[in-house]
PDB file of the backbone (N, CA, C, O) and the ligand in Angstrom, with CONECT records:
HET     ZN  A 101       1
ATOM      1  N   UNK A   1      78.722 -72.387  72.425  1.00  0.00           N
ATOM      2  CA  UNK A   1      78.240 -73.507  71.606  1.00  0.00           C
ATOM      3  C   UNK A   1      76.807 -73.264  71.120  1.00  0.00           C
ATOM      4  O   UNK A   1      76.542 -73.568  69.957  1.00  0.00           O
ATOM      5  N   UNK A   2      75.751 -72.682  72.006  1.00  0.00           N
ATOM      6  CA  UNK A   2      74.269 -72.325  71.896  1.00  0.00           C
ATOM      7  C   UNK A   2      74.372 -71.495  70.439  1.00  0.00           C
ATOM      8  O   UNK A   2      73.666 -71.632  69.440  1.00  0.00           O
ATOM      9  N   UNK A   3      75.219 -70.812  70.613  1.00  0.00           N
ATOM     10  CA  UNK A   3      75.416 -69.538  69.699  1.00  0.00           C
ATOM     11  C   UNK A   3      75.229 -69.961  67.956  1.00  0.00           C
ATOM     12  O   UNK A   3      74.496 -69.812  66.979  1.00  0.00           O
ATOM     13  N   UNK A   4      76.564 -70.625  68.464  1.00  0.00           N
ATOM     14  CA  UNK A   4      77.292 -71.375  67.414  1.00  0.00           C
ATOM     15  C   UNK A   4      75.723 -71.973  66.465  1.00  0.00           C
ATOM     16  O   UNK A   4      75.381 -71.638  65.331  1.00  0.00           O
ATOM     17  N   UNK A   5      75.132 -72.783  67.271  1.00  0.00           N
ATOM     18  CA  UNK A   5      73.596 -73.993  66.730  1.00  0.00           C
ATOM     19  C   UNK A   5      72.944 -72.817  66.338  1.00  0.00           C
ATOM     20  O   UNK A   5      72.708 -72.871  65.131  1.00  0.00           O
ATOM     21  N   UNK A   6      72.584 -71.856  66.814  1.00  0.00           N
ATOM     22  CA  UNK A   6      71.873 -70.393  66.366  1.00  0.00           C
ATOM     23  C   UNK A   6      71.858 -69.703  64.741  1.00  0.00           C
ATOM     24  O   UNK A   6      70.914 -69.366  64.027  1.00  0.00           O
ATOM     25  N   UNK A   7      73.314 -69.667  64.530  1.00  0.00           N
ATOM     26  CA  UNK A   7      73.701 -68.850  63.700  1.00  0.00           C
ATOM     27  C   UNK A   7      73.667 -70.012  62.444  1.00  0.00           C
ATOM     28  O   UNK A   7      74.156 -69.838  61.327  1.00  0.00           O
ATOM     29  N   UNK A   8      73.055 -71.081  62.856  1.00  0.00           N
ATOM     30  CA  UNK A   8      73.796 -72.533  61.456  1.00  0.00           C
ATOM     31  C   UNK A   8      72.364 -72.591  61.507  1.00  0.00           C
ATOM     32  O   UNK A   8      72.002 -73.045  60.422  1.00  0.00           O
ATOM     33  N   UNK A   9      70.954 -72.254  62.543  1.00  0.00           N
ATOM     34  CA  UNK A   9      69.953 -72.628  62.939  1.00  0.00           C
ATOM     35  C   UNK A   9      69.293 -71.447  61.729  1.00  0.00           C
ATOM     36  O   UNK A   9      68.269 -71.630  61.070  1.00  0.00           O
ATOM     37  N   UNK A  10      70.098 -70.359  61.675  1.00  0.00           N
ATOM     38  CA  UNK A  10      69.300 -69.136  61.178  1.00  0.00           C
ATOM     39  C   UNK A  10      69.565 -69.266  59.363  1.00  0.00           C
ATOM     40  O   UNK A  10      68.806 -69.259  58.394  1.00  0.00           O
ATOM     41  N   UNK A  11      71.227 -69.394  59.566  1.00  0.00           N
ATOM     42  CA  UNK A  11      71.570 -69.888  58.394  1.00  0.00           C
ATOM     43  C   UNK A  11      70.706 -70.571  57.468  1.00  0.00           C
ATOM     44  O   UNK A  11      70.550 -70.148  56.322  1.00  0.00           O
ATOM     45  N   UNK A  12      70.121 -71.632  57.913  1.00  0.00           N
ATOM     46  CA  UNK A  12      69.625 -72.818  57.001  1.00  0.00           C
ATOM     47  C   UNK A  12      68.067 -72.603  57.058  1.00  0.00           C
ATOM     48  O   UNK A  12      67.238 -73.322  56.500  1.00  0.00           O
ATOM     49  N   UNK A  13      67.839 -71.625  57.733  1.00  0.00           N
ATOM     50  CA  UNK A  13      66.211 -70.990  57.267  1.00  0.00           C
ATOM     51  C   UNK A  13      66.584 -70.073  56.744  1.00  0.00           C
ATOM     52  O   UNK A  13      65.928 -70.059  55.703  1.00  0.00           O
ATOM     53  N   UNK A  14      67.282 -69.164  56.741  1.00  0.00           N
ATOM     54  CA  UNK A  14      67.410 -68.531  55.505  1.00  0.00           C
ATOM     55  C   UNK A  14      67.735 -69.204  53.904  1.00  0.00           C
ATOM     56  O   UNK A  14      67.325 -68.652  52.884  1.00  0.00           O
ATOM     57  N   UNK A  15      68.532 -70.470  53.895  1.00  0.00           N
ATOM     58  CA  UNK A  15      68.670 -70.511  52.843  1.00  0.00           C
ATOM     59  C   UNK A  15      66.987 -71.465  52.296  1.00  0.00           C
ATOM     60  O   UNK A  15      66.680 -71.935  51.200  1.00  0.00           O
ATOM     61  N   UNK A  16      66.418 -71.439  53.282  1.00  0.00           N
ATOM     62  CA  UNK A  16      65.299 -72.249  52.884  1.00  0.00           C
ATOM     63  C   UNK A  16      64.274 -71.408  52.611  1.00  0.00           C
ATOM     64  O   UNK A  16      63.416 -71.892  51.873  1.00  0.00           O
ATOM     65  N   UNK A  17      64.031 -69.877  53.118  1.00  0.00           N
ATOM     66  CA  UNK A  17      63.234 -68.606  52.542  1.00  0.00           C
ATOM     67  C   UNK A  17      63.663 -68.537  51.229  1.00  0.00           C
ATOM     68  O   UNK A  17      62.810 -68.523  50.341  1.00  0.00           O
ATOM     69  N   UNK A  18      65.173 -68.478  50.874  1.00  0.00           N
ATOM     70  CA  UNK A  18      65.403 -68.042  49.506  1.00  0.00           C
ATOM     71  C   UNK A  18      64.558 -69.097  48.637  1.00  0.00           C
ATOM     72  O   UNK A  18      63.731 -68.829  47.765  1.00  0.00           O
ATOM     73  N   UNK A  19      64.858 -70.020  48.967  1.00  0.00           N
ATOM     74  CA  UNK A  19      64.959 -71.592  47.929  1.00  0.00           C
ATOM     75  C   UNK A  19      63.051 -71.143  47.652  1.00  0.00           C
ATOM     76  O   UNK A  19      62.690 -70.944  46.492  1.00  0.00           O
ATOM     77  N   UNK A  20      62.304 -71.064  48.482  1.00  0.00           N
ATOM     78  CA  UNK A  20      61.311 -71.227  48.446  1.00  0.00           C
ATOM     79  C   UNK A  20      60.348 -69.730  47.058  1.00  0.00           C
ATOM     80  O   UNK A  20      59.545 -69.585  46.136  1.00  0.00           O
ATOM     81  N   UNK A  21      61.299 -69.056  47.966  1.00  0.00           N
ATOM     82  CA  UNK A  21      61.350 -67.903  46.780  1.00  0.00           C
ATOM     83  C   UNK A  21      61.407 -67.608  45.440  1.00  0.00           C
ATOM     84  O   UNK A  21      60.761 -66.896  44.670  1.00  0.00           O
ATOM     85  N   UNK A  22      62.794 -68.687  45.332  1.00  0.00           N
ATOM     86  CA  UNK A  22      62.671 -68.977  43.797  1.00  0.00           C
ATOM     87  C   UNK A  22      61.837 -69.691  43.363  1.00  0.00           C
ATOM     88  O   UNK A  22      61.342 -69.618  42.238  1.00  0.00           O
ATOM     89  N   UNK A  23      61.535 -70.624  44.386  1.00  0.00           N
ATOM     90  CA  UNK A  23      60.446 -71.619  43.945  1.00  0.00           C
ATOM     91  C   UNK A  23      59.450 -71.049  43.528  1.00  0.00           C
ATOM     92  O   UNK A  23      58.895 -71.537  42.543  1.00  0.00           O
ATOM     93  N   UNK A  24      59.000 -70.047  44.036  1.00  0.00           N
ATOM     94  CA  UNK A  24      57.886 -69.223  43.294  1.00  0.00           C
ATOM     95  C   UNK A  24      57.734 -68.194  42.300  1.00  0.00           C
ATOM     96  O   UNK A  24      56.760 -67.908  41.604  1.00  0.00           O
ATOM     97  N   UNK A  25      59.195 -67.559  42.387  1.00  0.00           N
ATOM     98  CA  UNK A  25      59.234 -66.974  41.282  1.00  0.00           C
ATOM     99  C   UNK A  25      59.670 -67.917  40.187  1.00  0.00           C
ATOM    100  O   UNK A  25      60.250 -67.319  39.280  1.00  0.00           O
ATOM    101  N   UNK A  26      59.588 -68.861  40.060  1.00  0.00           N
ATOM    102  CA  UNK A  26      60.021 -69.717  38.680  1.00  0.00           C
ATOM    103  C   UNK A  26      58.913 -70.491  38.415  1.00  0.00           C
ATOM    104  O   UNK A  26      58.640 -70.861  37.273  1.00  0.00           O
ATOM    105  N   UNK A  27      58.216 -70.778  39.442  1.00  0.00           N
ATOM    106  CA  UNK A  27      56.762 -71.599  38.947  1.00  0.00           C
ATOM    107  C   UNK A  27      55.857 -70.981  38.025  1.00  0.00           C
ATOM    108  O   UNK A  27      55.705 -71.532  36.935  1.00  0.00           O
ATOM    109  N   UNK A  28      55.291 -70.027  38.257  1.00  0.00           N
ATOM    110  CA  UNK A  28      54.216 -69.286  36.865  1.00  0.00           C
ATOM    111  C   UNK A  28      55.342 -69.723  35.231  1.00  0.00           C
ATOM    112  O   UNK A  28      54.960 -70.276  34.200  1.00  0.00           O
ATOM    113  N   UNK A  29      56.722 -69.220  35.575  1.00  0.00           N
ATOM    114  CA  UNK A  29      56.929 -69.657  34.200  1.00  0.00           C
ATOM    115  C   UNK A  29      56.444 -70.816  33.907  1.00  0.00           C
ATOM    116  O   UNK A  29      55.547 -70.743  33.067  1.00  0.00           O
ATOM    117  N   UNK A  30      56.714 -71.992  34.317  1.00  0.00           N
ATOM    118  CA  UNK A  30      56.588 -73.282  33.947  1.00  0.00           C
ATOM    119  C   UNK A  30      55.035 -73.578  33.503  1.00  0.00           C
ATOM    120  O   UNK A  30      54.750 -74.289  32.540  1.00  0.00           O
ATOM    121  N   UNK A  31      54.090 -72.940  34.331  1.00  0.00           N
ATOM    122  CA  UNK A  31      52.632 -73.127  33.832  1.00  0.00           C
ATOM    123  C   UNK A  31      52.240 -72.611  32.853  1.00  0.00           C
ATOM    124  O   UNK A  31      51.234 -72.901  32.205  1.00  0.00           O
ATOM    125  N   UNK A  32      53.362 -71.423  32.574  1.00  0.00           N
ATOM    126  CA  UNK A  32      53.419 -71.072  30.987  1.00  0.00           C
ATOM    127  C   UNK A  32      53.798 -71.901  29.978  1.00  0.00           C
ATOM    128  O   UNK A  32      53.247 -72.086  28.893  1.00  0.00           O
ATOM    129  N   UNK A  33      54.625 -72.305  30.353  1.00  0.00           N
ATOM    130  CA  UNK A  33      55.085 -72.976  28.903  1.00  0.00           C
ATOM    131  C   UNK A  33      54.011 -74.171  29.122  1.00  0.00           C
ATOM    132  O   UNK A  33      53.646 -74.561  28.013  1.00  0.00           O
ATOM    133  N   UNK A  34      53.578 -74.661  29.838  1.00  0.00           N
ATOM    134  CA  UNK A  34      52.701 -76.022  29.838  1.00  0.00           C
ATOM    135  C   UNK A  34      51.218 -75.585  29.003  1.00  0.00           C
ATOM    136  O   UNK A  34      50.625 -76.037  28.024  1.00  0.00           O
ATOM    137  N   UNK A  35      51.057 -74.802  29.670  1.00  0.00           N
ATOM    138  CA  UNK A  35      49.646 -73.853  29.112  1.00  0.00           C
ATOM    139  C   UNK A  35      49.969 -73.844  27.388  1.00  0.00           C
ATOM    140  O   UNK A  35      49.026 -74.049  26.624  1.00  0.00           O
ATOM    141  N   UNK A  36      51.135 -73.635  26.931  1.00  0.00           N
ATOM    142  CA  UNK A  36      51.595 -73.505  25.584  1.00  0.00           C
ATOM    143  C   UNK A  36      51.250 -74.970  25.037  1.00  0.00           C
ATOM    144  O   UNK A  36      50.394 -75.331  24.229  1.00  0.00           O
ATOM    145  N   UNK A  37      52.124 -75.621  25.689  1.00  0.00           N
ATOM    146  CA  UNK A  37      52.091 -76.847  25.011  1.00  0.00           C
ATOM    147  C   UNK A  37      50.902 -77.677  24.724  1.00  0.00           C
ATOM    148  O   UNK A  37      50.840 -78.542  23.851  1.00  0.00           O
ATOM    149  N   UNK A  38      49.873 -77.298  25.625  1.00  0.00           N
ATOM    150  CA  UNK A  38      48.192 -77.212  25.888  1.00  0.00           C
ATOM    151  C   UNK A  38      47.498 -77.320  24.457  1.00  0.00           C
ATOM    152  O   UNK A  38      46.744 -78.080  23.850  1.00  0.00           O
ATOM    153  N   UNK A  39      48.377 -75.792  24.215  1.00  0.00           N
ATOM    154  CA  UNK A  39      47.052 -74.894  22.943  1.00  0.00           C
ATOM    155  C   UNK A  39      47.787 -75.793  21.994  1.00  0.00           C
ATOM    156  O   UNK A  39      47.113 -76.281  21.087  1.00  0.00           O
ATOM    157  N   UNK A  40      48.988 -76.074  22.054  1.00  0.00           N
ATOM    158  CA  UNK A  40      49.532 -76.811  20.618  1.00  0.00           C
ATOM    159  C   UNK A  40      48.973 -78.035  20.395  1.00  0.00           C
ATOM    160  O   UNK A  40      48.712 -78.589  19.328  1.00  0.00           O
ATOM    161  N   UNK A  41      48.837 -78.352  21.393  1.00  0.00           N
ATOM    162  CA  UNK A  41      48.213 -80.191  20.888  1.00  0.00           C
ATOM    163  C   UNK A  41      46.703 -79.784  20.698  1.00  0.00           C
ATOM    164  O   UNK A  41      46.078 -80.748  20.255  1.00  0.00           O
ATOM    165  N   UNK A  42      46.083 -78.914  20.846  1.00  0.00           N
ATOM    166  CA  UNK A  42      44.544 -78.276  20.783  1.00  0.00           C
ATOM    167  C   UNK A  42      44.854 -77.895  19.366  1.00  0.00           C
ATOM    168  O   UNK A  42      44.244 -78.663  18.621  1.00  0.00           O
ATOM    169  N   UNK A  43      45.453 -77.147  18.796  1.00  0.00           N
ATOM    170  CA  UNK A  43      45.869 -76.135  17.206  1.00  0.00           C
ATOM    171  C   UNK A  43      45.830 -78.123  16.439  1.00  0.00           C
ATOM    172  O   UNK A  43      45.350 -78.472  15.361  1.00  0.00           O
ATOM    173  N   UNK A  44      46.415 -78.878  17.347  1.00  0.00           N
ATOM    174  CA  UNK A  44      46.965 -80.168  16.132  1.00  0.00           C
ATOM    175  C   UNK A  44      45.321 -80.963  15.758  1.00  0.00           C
ATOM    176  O   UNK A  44      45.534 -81.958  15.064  1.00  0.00           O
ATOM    177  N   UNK A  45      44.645 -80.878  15.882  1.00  0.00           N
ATOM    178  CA  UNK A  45      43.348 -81.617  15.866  1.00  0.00           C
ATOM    179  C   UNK A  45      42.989 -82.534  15.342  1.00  0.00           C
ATOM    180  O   UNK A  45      42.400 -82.360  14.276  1.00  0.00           O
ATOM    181  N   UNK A  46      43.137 -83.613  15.736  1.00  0.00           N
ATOM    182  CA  UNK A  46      43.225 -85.196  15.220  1.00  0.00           C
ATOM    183  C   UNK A  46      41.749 -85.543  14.708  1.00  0.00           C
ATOM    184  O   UNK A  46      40.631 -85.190  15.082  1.00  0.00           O
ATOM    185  N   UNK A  47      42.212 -86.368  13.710  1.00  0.00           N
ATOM    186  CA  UNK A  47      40.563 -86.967  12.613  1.00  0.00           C
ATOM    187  C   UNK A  47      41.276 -88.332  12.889  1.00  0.00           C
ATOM    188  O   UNK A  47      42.370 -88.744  13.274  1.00  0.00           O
ATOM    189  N   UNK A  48      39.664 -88.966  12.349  1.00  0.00           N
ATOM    190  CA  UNK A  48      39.948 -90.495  12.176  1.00  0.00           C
ATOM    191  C   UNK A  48      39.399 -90.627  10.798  1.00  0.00           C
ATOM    192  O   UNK A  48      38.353 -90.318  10.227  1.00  0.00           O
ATOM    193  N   UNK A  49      40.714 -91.308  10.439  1.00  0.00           N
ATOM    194  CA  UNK A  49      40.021 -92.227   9.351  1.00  0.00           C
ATOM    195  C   UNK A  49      39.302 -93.617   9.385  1.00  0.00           C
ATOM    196  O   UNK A  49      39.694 -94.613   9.993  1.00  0.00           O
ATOM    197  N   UNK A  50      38.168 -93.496   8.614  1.00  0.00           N
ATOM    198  CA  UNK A  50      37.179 -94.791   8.573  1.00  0.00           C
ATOM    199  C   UNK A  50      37.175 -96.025   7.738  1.00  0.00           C
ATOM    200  O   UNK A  50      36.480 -97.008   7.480  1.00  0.00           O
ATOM    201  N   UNK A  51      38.448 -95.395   7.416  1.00  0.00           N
ATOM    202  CA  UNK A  51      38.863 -96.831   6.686  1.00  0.00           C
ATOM    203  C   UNK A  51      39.790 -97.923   7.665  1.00  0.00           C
ATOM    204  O   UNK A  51      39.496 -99.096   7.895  1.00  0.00           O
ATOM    205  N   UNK A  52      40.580 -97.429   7.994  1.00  0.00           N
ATOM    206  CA  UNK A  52      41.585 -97.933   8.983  1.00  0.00           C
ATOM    207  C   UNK A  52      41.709 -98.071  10.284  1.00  0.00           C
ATOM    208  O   UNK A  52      42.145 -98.985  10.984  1.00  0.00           O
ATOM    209  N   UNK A  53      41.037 -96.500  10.627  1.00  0.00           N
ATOM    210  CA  UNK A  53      40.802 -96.612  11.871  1.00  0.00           C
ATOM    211  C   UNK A  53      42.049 -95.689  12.423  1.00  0.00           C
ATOM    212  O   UNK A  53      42.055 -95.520  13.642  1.00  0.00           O
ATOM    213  N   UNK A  54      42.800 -95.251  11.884  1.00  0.00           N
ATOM    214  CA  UNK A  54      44.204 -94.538  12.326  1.00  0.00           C
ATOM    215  C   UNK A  54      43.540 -92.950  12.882  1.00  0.00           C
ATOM    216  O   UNK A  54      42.610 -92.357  12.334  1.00  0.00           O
ATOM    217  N   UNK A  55      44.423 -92.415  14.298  1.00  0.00           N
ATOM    218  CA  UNK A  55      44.234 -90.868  14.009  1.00  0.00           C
ATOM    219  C   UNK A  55      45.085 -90.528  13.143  1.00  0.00           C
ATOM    220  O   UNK A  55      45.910 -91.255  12.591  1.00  0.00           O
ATOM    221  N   UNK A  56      44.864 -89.139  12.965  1.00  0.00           N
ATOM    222  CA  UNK A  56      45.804 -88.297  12.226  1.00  0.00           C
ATOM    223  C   UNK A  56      46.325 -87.066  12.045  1.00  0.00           C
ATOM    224  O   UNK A  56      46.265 -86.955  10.821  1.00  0.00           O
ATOM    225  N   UNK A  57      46.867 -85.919  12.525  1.00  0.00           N
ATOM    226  CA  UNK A  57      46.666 -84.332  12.672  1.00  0.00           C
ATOM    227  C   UNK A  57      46.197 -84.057  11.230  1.00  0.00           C
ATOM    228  O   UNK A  57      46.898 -84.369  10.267  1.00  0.00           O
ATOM    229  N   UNK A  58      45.073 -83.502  11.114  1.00  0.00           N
ATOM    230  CA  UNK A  58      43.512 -82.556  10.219  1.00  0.00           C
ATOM    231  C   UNK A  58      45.060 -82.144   9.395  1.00  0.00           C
ATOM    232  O   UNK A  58      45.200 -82.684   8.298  1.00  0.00           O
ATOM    233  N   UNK A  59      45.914 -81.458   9.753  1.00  0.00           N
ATOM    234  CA  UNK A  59      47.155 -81.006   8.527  1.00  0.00           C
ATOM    235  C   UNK A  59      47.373 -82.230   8.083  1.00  0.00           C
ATOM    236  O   UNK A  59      47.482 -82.067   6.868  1.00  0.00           O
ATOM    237  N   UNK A  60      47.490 -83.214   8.281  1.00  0.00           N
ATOM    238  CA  UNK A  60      48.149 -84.200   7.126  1.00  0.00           C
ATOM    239  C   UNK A  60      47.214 -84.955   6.269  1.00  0.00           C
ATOM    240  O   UNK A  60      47.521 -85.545   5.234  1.00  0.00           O
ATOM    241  N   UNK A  61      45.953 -84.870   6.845  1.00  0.00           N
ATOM    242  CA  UNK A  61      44.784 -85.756   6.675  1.00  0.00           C
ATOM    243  C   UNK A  61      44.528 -85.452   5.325  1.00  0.00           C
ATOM    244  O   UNK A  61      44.803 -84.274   5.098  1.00  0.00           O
ATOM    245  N   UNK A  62      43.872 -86.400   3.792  1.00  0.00           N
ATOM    246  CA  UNK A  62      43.636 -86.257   2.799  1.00  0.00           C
ATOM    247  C   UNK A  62      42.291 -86.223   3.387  1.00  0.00           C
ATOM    248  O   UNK A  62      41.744 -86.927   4.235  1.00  0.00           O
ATOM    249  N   UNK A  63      41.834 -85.002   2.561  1.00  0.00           N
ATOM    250  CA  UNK A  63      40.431 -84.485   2.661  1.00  0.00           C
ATOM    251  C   UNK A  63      39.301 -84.867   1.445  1.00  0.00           C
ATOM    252  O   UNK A  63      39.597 -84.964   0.254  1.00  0.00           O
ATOM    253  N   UNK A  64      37.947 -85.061   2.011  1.00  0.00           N
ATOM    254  CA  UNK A  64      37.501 -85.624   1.105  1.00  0.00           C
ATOM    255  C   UNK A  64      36.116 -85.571   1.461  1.00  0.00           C
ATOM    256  O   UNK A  64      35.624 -86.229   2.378  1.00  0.00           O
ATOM    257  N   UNK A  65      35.281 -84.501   0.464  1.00  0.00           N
ATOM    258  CA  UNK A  65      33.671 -84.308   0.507  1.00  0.00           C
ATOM    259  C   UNK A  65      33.249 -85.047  -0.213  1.00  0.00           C
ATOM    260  O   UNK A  65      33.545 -85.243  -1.391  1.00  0.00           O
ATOM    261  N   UNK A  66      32.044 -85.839   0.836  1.00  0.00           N
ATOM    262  CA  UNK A  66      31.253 -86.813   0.104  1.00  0.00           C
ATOM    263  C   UNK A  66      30.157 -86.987   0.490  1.00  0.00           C
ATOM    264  O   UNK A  66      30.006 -87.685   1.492  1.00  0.00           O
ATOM    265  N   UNK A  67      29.084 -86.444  -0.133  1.00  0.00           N
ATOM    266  CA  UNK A  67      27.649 -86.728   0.277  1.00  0.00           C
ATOM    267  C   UNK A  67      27.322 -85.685   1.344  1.00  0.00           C
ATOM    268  O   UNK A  67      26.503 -85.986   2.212  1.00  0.00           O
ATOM    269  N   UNK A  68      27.966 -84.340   1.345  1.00  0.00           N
ATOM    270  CA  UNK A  68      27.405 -83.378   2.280  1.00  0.00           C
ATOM    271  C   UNK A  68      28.371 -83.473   3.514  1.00  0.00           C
ATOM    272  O   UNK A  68      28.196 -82.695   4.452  1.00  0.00           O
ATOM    273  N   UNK A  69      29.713 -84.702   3.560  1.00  0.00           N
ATOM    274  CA  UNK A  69      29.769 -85.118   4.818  1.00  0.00           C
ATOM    275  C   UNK A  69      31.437 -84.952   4.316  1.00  0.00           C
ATOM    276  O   UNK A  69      31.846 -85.154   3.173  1.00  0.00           O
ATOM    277  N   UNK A  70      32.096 -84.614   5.265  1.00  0.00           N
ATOM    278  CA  UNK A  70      33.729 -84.319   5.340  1.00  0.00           C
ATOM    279  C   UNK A  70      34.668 -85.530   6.022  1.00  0.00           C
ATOM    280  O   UNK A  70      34.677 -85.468   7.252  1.00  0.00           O
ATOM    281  N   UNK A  71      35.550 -86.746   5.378  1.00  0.00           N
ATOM    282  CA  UNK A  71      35.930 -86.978   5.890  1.00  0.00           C
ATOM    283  C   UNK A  71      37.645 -87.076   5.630  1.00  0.00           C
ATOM    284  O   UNK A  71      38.110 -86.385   4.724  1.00  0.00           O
ATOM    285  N   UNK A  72      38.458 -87.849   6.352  1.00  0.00           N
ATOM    286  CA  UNK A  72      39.437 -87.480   6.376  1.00  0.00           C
ATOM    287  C   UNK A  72      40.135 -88.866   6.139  1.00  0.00           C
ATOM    288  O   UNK A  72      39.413 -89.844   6.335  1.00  0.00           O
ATOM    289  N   UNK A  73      41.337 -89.084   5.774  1.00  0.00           N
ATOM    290  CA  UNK A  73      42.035 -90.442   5.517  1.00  0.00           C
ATOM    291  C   UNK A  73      43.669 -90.139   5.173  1.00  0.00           C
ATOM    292  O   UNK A  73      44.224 -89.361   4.397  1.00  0.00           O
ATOM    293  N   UNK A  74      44.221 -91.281   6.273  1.00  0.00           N
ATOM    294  CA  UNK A  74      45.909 -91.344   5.977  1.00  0.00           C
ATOM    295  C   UNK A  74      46.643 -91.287   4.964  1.00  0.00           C
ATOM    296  O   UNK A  74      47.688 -90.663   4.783  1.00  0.00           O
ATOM    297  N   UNK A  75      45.910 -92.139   4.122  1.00  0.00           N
ATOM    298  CA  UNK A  75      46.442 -92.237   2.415  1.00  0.00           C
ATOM    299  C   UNK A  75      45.784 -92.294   1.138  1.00  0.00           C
ATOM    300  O   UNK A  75      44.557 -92.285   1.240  1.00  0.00           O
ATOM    301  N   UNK A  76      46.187 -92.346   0.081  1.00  0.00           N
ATOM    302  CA  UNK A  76      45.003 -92.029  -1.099  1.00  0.00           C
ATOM    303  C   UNK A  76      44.717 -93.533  -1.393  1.00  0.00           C
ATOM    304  O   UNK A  76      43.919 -93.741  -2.307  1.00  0.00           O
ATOM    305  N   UNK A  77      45.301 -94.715  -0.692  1.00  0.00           N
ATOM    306  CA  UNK A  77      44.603 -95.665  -0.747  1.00  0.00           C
ATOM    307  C   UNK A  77      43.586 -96.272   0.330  1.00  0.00           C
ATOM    308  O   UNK A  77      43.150 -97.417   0.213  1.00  0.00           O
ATOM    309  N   UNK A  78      43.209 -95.349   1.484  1.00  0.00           N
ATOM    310  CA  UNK A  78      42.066 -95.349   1.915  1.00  0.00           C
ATOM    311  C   UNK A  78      41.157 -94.682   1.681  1.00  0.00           C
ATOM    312  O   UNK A  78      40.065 -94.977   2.166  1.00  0.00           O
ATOM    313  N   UNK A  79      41.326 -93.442   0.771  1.00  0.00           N
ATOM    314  CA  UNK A  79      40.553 -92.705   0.183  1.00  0.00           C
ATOM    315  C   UNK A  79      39.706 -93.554  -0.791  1.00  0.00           C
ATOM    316  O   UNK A  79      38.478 -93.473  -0.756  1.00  0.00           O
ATOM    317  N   UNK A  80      40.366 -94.394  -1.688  1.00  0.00           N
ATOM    318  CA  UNK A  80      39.971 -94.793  -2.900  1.00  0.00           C
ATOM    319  C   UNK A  80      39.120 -96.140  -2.758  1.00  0.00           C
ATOM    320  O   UNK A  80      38.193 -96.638  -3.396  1.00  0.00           O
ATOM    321  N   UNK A  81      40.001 -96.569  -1.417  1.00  0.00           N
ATOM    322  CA  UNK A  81      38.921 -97.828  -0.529  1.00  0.00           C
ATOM    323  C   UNK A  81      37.666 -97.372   0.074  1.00  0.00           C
ATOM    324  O   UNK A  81      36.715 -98.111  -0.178  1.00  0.00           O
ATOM    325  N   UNK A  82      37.500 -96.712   0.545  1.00  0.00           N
ATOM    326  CA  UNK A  82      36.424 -96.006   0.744  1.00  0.00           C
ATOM    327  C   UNK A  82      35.402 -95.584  -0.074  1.00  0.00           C
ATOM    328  O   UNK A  82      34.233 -95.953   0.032  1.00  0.00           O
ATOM    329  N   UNK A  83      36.008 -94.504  -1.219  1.00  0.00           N
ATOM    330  CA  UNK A  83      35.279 -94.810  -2.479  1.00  0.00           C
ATOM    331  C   UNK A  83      34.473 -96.068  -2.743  1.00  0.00           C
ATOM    332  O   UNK A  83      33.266 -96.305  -2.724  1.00  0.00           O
ATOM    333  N   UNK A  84      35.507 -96.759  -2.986  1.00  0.00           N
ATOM    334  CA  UNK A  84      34.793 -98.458  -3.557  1.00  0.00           C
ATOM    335  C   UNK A  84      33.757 -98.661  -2.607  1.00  0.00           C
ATOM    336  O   UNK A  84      32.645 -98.269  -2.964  1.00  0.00           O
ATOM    337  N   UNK A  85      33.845 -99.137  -1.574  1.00  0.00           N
ATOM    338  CA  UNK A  85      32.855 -99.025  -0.636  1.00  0.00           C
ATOM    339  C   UNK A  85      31.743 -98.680  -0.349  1.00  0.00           C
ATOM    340  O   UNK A  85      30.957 -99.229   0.423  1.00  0.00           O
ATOM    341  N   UNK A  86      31.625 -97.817  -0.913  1.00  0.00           N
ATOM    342  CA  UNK A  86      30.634 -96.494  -0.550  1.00  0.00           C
ATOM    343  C   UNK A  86      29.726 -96.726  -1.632  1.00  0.00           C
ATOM    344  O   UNK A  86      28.513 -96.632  -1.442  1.00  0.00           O
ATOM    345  N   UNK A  87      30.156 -96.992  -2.641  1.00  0.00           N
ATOM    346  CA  UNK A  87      29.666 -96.916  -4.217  1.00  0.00           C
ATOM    347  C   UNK A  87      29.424 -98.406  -4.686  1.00  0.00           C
ATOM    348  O   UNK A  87      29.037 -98.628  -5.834  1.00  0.00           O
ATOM    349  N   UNK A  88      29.693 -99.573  -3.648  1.00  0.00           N
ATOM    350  CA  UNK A  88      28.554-100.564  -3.793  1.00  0.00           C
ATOM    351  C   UNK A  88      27.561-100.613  -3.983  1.00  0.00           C
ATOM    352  O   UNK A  88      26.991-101.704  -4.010  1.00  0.00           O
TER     353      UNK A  88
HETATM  354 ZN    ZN A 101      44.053 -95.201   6.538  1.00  0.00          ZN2+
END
C-alpha cells in the first residue's frame, strides 16, 4: 500500500516539474507580445484638441500651424471654431 502512495506521490510531482516548466518556457513569450502591445499604443500618440477637449491618435488628428504653435483637432469644424476664436 506504502508503495502504491509513493509511486502516485512521485507521479504528481512529476507532473508538477513539467507544468512548471512549461510555465516558464511559455512566459517570456507572453512578455513579448505585451512589450509589443506597449510600443503600439506608444507609435499611437494621442493630441488633444482645444476646442472640445477630445483625445485623438496624431494619425487622425487635422493638423494645423498657427502662430509658431502646432495644434491638432477632431474635425474641420473645430478647426474653423478655433479659427474664429482666435481671430477675435
Ligand atoms: Zn473637436
Amino acid at each position: 500500500m506504502i508503495r502504491i502512495f509513493f509511486k502516485l506521490f512521485f507521479l504528481f510531482l512529476g507532473g508538477y516539474v513539467l507544468y512548471l516548466i512549461y510555465k516558464i518556457l511559455t512566459e517570456p513569450v507572453h512578455r513579448e507580445t505585451q512589450n509589443k502591445n506597449k510600443k503600439e499604443v506608444i507609435k499611437g500618440e494621442l493630441v488633444k484638441d482645444p476646442v472640445c477637449g477630445v483625445y485623438l491618435p496624431k494619425e487622425q488628428a487635422i493638423k494645423l500651424e498657427y502662430k509658431g504653435q502646432t495644434y491638432y483637432f477632431c474635425s474641420e469644424e473645430c478647426k474653423t471654431k478655433f479659427l474664429e476664436e482666435s481671430s477675435r
